[in-house]
TILO-5142 format. One record per residue (C-alpha): residue in one letter; y, z, x. Coordinates in steps of 0.02 Angstrom, whole numbers, padded with zeros to 5 digits, always signed. Layout:
// residues N
aYZX
...
// end
This chain:
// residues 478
x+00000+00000+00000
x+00171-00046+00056
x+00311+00135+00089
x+00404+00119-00076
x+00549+00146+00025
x+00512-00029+00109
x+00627-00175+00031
x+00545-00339-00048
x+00546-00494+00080
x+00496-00405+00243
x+00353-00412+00370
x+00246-00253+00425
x+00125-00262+00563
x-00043-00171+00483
x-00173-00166+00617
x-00332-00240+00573
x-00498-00164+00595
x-00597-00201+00753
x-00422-00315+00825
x-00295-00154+00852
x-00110-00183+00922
x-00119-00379+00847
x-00018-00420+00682
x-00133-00448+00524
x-00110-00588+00377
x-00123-00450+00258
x+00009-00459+00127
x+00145-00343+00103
x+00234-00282-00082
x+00358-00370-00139
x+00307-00544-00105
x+00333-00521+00086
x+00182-00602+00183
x+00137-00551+00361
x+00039-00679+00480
x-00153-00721+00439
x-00288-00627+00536
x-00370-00740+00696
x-00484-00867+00635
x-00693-00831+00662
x-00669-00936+00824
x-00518-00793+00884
x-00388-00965+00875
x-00239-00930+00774
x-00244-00999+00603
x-00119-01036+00463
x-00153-01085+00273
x-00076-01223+00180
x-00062-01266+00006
x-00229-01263-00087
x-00295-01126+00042
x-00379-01245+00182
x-00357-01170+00369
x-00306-01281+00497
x-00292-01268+00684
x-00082-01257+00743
x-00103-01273+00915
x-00224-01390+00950
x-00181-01500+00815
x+00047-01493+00892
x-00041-01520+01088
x-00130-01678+01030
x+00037-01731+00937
x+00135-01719+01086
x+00006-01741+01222
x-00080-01885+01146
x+00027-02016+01171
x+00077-01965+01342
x-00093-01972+01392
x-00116-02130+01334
x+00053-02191+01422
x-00034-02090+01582
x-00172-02192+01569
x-00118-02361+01552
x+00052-02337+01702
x-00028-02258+01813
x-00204-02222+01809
x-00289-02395+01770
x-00176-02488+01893
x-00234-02381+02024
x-00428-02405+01981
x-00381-02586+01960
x-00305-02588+02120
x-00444-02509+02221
x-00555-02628+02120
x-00478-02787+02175
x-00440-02740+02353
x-00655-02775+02386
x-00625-02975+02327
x-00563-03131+02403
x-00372-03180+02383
x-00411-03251+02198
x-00520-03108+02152
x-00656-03228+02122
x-00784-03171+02256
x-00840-02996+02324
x-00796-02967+02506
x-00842-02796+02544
x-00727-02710+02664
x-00660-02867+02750
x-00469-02855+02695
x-00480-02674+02763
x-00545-02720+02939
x-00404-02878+02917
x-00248-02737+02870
x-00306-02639+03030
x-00342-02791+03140
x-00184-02923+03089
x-00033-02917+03179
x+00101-02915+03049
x+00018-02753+02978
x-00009-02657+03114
x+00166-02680+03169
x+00214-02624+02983
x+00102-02476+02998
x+00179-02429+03186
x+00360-02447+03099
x+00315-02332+02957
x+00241-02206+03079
x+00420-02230+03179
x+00516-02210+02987
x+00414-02048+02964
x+00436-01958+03139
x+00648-02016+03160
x+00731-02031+02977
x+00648-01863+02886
x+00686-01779+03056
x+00841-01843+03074
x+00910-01822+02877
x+00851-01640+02870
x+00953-01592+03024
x+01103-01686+02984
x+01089-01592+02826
x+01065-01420+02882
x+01234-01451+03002
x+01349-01529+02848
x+01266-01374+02748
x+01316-01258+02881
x+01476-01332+02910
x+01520-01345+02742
x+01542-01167+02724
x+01663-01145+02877
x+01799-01269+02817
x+01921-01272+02722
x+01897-01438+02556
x+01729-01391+02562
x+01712-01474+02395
x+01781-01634+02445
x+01676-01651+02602
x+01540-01612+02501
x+01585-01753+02378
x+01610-01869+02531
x+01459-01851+02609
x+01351-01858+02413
x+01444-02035+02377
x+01300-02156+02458
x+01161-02073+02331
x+01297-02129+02188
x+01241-02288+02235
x+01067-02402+02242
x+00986-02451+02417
x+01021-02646+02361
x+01214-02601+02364
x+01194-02486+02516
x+01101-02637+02599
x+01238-02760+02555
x+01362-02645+02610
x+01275-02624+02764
x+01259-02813+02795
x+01450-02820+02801
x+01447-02690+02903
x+01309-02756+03027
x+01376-02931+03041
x+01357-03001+03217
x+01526-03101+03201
x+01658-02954+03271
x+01774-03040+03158
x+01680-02993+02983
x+01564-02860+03056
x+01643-02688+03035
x+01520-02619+03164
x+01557-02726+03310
x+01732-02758+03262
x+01758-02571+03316
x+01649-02574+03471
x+01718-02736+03544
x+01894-02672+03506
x+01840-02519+03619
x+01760-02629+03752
x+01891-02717+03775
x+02004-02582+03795
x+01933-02504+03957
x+01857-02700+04007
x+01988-02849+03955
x+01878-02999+03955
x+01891-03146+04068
x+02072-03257+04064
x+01954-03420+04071
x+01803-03406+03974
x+01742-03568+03910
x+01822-03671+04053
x+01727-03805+04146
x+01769-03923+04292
x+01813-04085+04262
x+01681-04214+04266
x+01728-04335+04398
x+01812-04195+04520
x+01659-04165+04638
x+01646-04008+04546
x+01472-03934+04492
x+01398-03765+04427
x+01302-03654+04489
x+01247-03485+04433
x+01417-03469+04329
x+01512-03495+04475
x+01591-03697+04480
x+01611-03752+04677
x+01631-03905+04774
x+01500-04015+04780
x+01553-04058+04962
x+01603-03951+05108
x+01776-03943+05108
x+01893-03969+05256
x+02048-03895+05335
x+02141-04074+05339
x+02198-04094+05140
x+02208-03972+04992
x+02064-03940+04907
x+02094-04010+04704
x+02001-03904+04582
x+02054-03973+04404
x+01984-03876+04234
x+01976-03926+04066
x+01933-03826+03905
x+02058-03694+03897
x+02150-03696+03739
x+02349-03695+03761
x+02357-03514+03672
x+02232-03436+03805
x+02348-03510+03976
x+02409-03361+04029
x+02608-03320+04016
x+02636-03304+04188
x+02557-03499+04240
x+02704-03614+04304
x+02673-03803+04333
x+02545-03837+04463
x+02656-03894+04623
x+02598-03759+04740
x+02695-03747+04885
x+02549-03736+05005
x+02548-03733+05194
x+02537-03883+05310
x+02382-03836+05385
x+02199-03743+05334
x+02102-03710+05210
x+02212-03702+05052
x+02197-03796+04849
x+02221-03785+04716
x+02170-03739+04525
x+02261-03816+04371
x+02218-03876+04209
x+02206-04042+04210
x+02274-04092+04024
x+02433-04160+03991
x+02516-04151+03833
x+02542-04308+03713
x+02411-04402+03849
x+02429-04501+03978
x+02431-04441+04172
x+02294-04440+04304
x+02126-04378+04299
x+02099-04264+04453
x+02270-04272+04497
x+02411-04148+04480
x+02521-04227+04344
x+02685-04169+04297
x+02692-04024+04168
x+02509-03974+04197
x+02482-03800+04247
x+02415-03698+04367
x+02267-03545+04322
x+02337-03409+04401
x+02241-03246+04481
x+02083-03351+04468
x+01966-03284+04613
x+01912-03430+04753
x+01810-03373+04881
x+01754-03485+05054
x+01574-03488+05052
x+01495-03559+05217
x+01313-03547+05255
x+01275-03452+05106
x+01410-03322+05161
x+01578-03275+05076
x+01689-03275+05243
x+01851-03245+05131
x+01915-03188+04940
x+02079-03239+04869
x+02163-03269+04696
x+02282-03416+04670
x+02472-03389+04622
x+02569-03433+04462
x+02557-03618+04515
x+02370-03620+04537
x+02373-03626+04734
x+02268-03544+04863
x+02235-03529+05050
x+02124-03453+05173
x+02251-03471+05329
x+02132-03374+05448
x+02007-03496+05422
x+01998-03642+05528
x+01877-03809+05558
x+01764-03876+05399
x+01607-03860+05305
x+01676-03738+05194
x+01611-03721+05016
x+01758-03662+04909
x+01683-03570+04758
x+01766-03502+04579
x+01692-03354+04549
x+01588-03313+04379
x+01693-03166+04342
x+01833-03280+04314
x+01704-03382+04161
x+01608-03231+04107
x+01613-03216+03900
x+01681-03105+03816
x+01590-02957+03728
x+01545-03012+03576
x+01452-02845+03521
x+01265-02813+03483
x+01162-02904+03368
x+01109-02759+03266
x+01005-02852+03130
x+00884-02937+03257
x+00782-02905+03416
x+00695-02714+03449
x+00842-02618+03371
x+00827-02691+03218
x+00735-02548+03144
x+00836-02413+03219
x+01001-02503+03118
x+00903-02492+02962
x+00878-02303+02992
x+01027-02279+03037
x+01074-02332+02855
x+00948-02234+02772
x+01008-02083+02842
x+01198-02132+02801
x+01117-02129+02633
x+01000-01977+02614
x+01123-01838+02734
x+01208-01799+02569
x+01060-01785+02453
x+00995-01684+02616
x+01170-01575+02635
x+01175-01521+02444
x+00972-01456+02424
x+01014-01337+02585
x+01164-01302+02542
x+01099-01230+02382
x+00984-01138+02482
x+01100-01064+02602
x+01206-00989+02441
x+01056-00889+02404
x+01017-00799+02574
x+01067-00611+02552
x+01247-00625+02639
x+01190-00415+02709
x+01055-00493+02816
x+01185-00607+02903
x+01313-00470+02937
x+01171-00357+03000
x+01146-00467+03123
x+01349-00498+03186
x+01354-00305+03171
x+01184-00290+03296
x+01281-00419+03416
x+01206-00578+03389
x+01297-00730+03426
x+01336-00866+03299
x+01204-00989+03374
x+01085-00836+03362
x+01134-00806+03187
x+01088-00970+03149
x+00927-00999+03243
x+00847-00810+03206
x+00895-00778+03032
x+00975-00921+02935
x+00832-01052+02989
x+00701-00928+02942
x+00774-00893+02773
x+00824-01065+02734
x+00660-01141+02796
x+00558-01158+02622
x+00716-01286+02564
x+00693-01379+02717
x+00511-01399+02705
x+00560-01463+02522
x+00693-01574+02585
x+00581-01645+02737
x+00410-01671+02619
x+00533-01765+02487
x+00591-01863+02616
x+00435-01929+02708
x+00354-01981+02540
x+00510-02061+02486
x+00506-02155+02681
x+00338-02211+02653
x+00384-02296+02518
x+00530-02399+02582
x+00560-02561+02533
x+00719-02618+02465
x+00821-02575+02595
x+00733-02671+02734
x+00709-02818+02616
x+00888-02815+02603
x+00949-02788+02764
x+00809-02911+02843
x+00801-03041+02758
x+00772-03174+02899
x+00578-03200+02933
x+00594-03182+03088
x+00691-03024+03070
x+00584-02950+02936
x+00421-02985+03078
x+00528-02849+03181
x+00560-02739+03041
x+00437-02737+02919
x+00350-02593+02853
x+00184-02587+02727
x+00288-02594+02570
x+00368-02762+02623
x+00194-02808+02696
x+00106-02787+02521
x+00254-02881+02430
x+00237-03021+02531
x+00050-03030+02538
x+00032-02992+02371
x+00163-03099+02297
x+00222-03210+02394
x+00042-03277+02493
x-00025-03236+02321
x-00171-03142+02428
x-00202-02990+02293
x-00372-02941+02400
x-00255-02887+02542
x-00113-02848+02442
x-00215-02723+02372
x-00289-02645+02522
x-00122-02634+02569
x-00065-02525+02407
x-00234-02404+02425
x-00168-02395+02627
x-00007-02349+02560
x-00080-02228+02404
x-00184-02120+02548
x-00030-02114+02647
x+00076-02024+02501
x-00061-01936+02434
x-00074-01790+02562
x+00131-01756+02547
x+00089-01756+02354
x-00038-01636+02363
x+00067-01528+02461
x+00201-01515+02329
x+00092-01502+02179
x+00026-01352+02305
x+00184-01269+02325
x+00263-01287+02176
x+00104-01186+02101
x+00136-01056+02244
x+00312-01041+02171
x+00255-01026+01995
x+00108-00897+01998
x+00255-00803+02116
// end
């Protein structure tokens, strides 16, 4: 019997014989109903209209875990069983070949250079991001627009790796003119090395001139009785230096002595090999006298082109430009090609990933107990001790996150090397066994190898998978 001094329309627990401490489906007076005793199979139970029983629980987890099941199993687990299945046929999948298109993914060149360039992705951009981020993190708290810098360094995740690969083409350009990159490094070259006055210039033909080794010399000893005539062509009038004057040298009577001009006259006309009127003279090119392999004497002509050796005296002298007066100028580094090809794309990747790196630790270093720190100034530990003894320790569990994160999501990389190689020849350098299974896969329509290549890459994600699932249930049944 319900307390008469209990209202109508409320719930009293009643325990139940044999099941004390759990809430009964006994009803309660005045029209109040309490929740139904356990079913026979101890599953709780609820009655609908017309009395029938039926199961809440399982009946809501097949609602909502049905279909996702079903979504499971279609996404994700029959492509992988259909993947494994084809990688033991032929390129058609018309004809069972065992484990050949594993030995061929170990044994062909273009995939064991993708698998060494994944093993050099794993060891250098994880490492690299997770340290970069640990320093921003760090340093983030010791300046002042923490926020902003913050922001600065997030921006790159705001954006996909096929705009961060585009951006990075601009940026990698080999022409210093349109690459950012080498625009800035050649400007600093430059700076501390001008490059040569005369790059690009060549002897004329018919002047008994020839090239050697960079240098241009005379193609017959010279003698002490006439000026030596050493006329050049291919300068362009903006690159003749301000201080040239016309080529009429006022040389001495006697020795060794020539001259160097550039033998173009304006509007036409004038004498090939000879000094013409208006032409001018290369100033502070360096001549040397070369006789019997030997450079007897150095010497750099005047405003008007001219030179002499006056200590030198007799003939068969070879007079000789030197190549540092022709050497080219830096033009930069060709970052998209050759062995550093794969080092530039890292070098992206990580301009990407620092940020996504900085805020994880970052929110990691906010919750170390600020006591533990101050102990440690108060006990007389430096800053770098601070850091290496107690915020590393405390902060290591986010790093291992950060670090595992990262080497799955390397292993995967695609888009950003498709992007930022997309030369054959360049991709050879740089490719890695995502590209390799697109382009077997897809493009030599061989899906026997293009599969072994997706179970190669599958094993190689699994054990940083299992690792997380691991953790994360550490963290949970913590």
């Amino acid at each position: 019997m319900a307390r008469a001094s209990e209202p109508a329309g409320t719930f009293r627990a009643v325990p139940a014989a044999g099941n004390r401490g759990r809430l009964t489906g006994q009803p309660v007076r005045g029209g109040a109903l309490a929740r139904r005793p356990d079913a026979p199979d101890g599953k709780p139970s609820q009655r609908g209209r017309g009395g029938r029983r039926w199961e809440v629980p399982g009946l809501i987890t097949a609602l909502f875990l049905g279909p996702a099941l079903v979504i499971l199993a279609a996404v994700v687990a029959y492509p992988i069983v259909a993947t494994v299945w084809y990688s033991f046929f032929n390129a058609d999948s018309t004809r069972f070949v065992g484990l050949d298109n594993y030995v061929e993914m170990f044994t062909g060149p273009a995939t064991r250079r993708a698998i060494i360039n994944n093993v050099i992705w794993v060891v250098v951009a994880p490492t690299v991001v997770t340290a970069l981020g640990l320093l921003f993190a760090v340093l983030s708290e010791r300046i002042r627009l923490a926020t902003a810098f913050k922001t600065v360094l997030f921006m790159p995740m705001a954006i996909s790796f096929l705009a961060a690969g585009v951006t990075f083409t601009l940026v990698y350009q080999a022409d210093k003119d349109r690459g950012a990159l080498n625009a800035a490094i050649v400007s600093i070259h430059d700076a501390f090395k001008p490059p040569s006055k005369y790059y690009g210039t060549s002897p004329r033909d018919e002047a008994g001139l020839v090239s050697v080794d960079g240098t241009v010399q005379t193609a017959k000893p010279a003698a002490t009785t006439a000026p030596v005539l050493l006329p050049m062509v291919g300068l362009p009038p903006d690159r003749i230096p301000a201080e040239a004057v016309d080529a009429a040298p006022d040389l001495p009577a006697t020795g060794l002595r020539g001259v160097v001009w550039l033998d173009f006259s304006r509007g036409g006309g004038g004498r090939s090999g000879a000094v013409d009127a208006g032409e001018k003279g290369l100033p502070g090119m360096v001549v040397e006298a070369v006789r019997d392999g030997k450079v007897l004497a150095t010497t750099r002509t005047d405003p008007a082109g001219g030179f002499a050796f006056p200590q030198l005296t007799g003939d068969g002298y070879t007079i000789r430009l030197a190549a540092a007066n022709f050497a080219p100028p830096f033009n930069g580094v060709t970052w998209l090609g050759g062995s550093i090809v794969t080092p530039a794309i890292i070098a992206a990747y990580i301009w990407i990933w620092a940020g996504f790196a900085m805020v994880l630790i970052s929110a990691g270093l906010s919750a170390i107990p600020r006591d533990a720190l101050e102990a440690a100034r108060v006990d007389g530990a430096t800053e770098w001790q601070v850091f290496r003894r107690v915020t590393i320790p405390l902060v290591r569990p986010v790093l291992v996150v950060v670090l595992v994160t990262l080497v799955i999501n390397v292993l995967k990389i695609f888009d950003l090397v498709y992007i930022l190689a997309p030369d054959p020849a360049t991709q050879d350098r740089a490719n890695v066994v995502a590209l390799q299974m697109y382009q077997t896969a897809f493009a030599r329509q061989n899906t026997g190898l293009g599969s072994a290549l997706a179970v190669l890459l599958f094993v190689l994600v699994l054990p940083a998978m299992l690792y997380n699932v691991r953790r994360l249930r550490g963290d949970r049944d913590r």
